[in-house]
Each structure stands twice: as C-alpha cells, then as structure tokens.
Phi, psi and omega in degrees: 000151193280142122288140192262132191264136172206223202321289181353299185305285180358280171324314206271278188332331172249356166246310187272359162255346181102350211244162197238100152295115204277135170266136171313143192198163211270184167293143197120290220284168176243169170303171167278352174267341163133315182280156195285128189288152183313100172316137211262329216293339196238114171235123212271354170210146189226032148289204162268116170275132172231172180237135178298158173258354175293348153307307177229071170270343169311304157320322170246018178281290174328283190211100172292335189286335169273342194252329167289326156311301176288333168304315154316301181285340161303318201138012198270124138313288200267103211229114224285172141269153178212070224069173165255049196325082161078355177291140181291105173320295172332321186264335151326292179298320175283321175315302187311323183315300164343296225248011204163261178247130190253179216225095182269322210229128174240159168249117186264120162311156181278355190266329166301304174304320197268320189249352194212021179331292197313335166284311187316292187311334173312303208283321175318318180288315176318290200291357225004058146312137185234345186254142185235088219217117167289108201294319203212132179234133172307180196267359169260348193281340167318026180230192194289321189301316228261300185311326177275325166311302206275053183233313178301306184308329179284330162289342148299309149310316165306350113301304166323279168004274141051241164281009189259000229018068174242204186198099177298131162234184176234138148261145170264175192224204176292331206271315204303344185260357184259161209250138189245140152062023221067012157234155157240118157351291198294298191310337190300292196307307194304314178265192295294327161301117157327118187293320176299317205257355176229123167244160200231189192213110206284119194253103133332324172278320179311324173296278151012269190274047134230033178063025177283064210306086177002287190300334212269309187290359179258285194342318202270009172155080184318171173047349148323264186287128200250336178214185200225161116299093186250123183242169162217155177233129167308195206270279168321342190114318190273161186293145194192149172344171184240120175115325159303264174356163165237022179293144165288045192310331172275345163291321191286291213289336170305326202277327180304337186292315182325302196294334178140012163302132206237303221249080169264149195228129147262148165208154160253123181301303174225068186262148209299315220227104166304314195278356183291310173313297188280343176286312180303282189318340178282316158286326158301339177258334180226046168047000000 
C-alpha cells in the first residue's frame, strides 16, 4: 500500500529541507517561490523526460518516498538512479511502480565495474533497468594509459553486461575532452571501447564547458550515445535550471533523437532549491 503524502510531505519538502515545491502554472504566472515562471510557447522536447536522483539526492536520502511522489506529480517518468542510501531497491522499485514511474538507467560506481558487477547486475535487475553507466573516474585515473585500462575493463563488463540484457555506457564530465600527453581521454574511449558493448550517455553542460559544440561531439558517432544529461550553462560558467542558460536545447535534442538517443535524464549538480530546479526545468522543456 502507497503511503499518502499530502500536508505532511509538503511540510517535510519545504521545511525540512528549505525547499519550495513549485506547482506547475501556465505562461506568465509565477512560482511559489516567487520567480517568473518559465515560458511554455517554445518546447524544446516532446518525449519521455526522466531525472538524474543525483539532484535531490539529499532529498531522497531523507525520504525517498516523498521525493518520488513529488517527482511524479511534476511530471518525471524515468528516474535515472545514483544510489539507494542504504534504502532497499526493491521497496524503491515497488514504489515507483505505484507512482508510475520508470527506472531505465542506474549509475555504477567503478569500484563496481571493477570488483562487484555481478551485484551492480542483481541490483539492475531488481529497479528493471537495461543502462549500466560508469558516471565518474578520479583524478589519477586521467591519463592516456588510464583511458585505455577503463576502456578495456569496460568491453568486459560490456559482455557480462550483455548477456544479462543490459547495455553498459560511460557518462563524461569536462577532463575527458582536455588533451594529456597528446590524447584525449574521449577519443582513448570512443576508439578503443566496443561501440556495440559500450555507448556512451552525453552531460551536455560538461560538453559546453569544455568548449565543445554538442551536436559536433554527436556528430562524430550517430548511434553511440544512447542517453543524455540535459544540464544547461550560463553566461558564466555556472550550472543552472534547463532553460536559464544558453545551451541550445531545442536545436540539440531533435537532432540527438535523429542519431539514435533513447534517454533523456535532467539534471543539477548542486542546485540551492532542488526541487525548484527540476520543476523549471521540466517546464521549460514540456511546457
């Protein structure tokens, strides 16, 4: 049985976090937070939208149940994971089901890919999941040497993977695009990785800020990138709501569905009123 949120959730969502739950509202109108809502007239995508949980994952550290409640009722489907904190995936899963909602994609730590997969694949099975996606590599792992070990390790798992029906990806951040020793990182990966057993799943603002043109980096291998980040970057440099920004989302995303994209996930790294966030952004792509 759902437990039911109503004032409660709300009070926990706005009090114990600080945070403000945005009601959806037509153009014009403002947020409950105060600021003007995101004009509905240009909508730059018109799939199934999902959310990285690495957004409110504080949130869903707290009370997954609420935050998954509320995700819904914004409008989210797909809702990538980036852990359970210590929450049982099964009872994860029968909620969303409740709600809902689907689980396409989880992100496996590298320490996973290296020492404990076949549980990553348990857990995968569990959430029914089909994307297995190495999110992040530390800073010693940054080298031409380094790129080619997680590239191999990754065409490895990427048969496990496999025969499991999954599909293993890499997401990138900025460092991958910058050039060591006379290599880039992305390039080690994109050529040494199997294309079939490894795809990769594209952070649009990371791509930006390394001074990257999106489409240009899709260009370079239609059928690759199987899923998205859709983040947006400021004037500045810094991360912001999808729709703040000045990434070009209604040009990029028709054309990533063209190459072969299944998966869009939004996300924020760190944004101060999370849910404030994924609600601008949710409006801003499907009005």
């Amino acid at each position: 049985m759902i437990r039911t949120y109503g004032t409660d959730r709300r009070r926990f969502l706005a009090g114990a976090l600080g945070m403000g739950v945005v009601a959806t509202t037509g153009c014009g109108e403002m947020a409950s937070d105060g600021s003007p809502e995101v004009a509905s007239a240009a909508r730059p995508y018109d799939g199934k939208l999902g959310l990285q949980l690495y957004t409110v994952r504080d949130a869903f550290e707290a009370d997954y149940a609420a935050t998954l409640t509320t995700l819904a009722e914004i409008g989210y489907k797909d809702c990538e994971t980036a852990g359970f904190f210590e929450h049982n995936p099964t009872e994860v899963k029968a909620l969303m089901n409740d709600l809902g909602l689907e689980s396409n994609s989880g992100h496996v730590r590298i320490e996973q890919f290296q020492d404990s997969f076949g549980e990553a694949i348990e857990t995968a099975n569990t959430m029914g999941q089909t994307l297995m996606i190495l999110p992040w590599i530390e800073e010693s792992l940054r080298t031409p040497d380094s790129y080619r070990e997680i590239a191999d390790l990754l065409n490895q798992r990427g048969e496990e993977a496999k025969a499991a029906g999954k599909q293993v990806a890499y997401h990138n951040h900025d460092f991958e695009f910058f050039e060591i020793d006379g290599e880039r990182g992305y390039d080690i990966l994109l050529e040494r990785a199997d294309p079939e057993l490894v795809k990769m799943e594209l952070d649009m603002y990371w791509v930006a800020h390394a001074d990257k043109d999106v489409v240009d980096v899709l260009s370079r291998a239609p059928g690759r990138f199987i899923a998205s980040h859709i983040k947006d970057r400021a004037a500045d440099g810094s991360m912001v709501a999808v729709g703040d920004g000045e990434i070009d989302f209604a040009t990029i995303l028709p054309k990533a569905a063209e190459m072969g994209m299944e998966h869009f996930y939004v996300e924020h790294d760190n944004p101060e009123e999370p849910f404030v966030s994924v609600q601008r952004s949710f409006t801003h792509l499907m009005g």
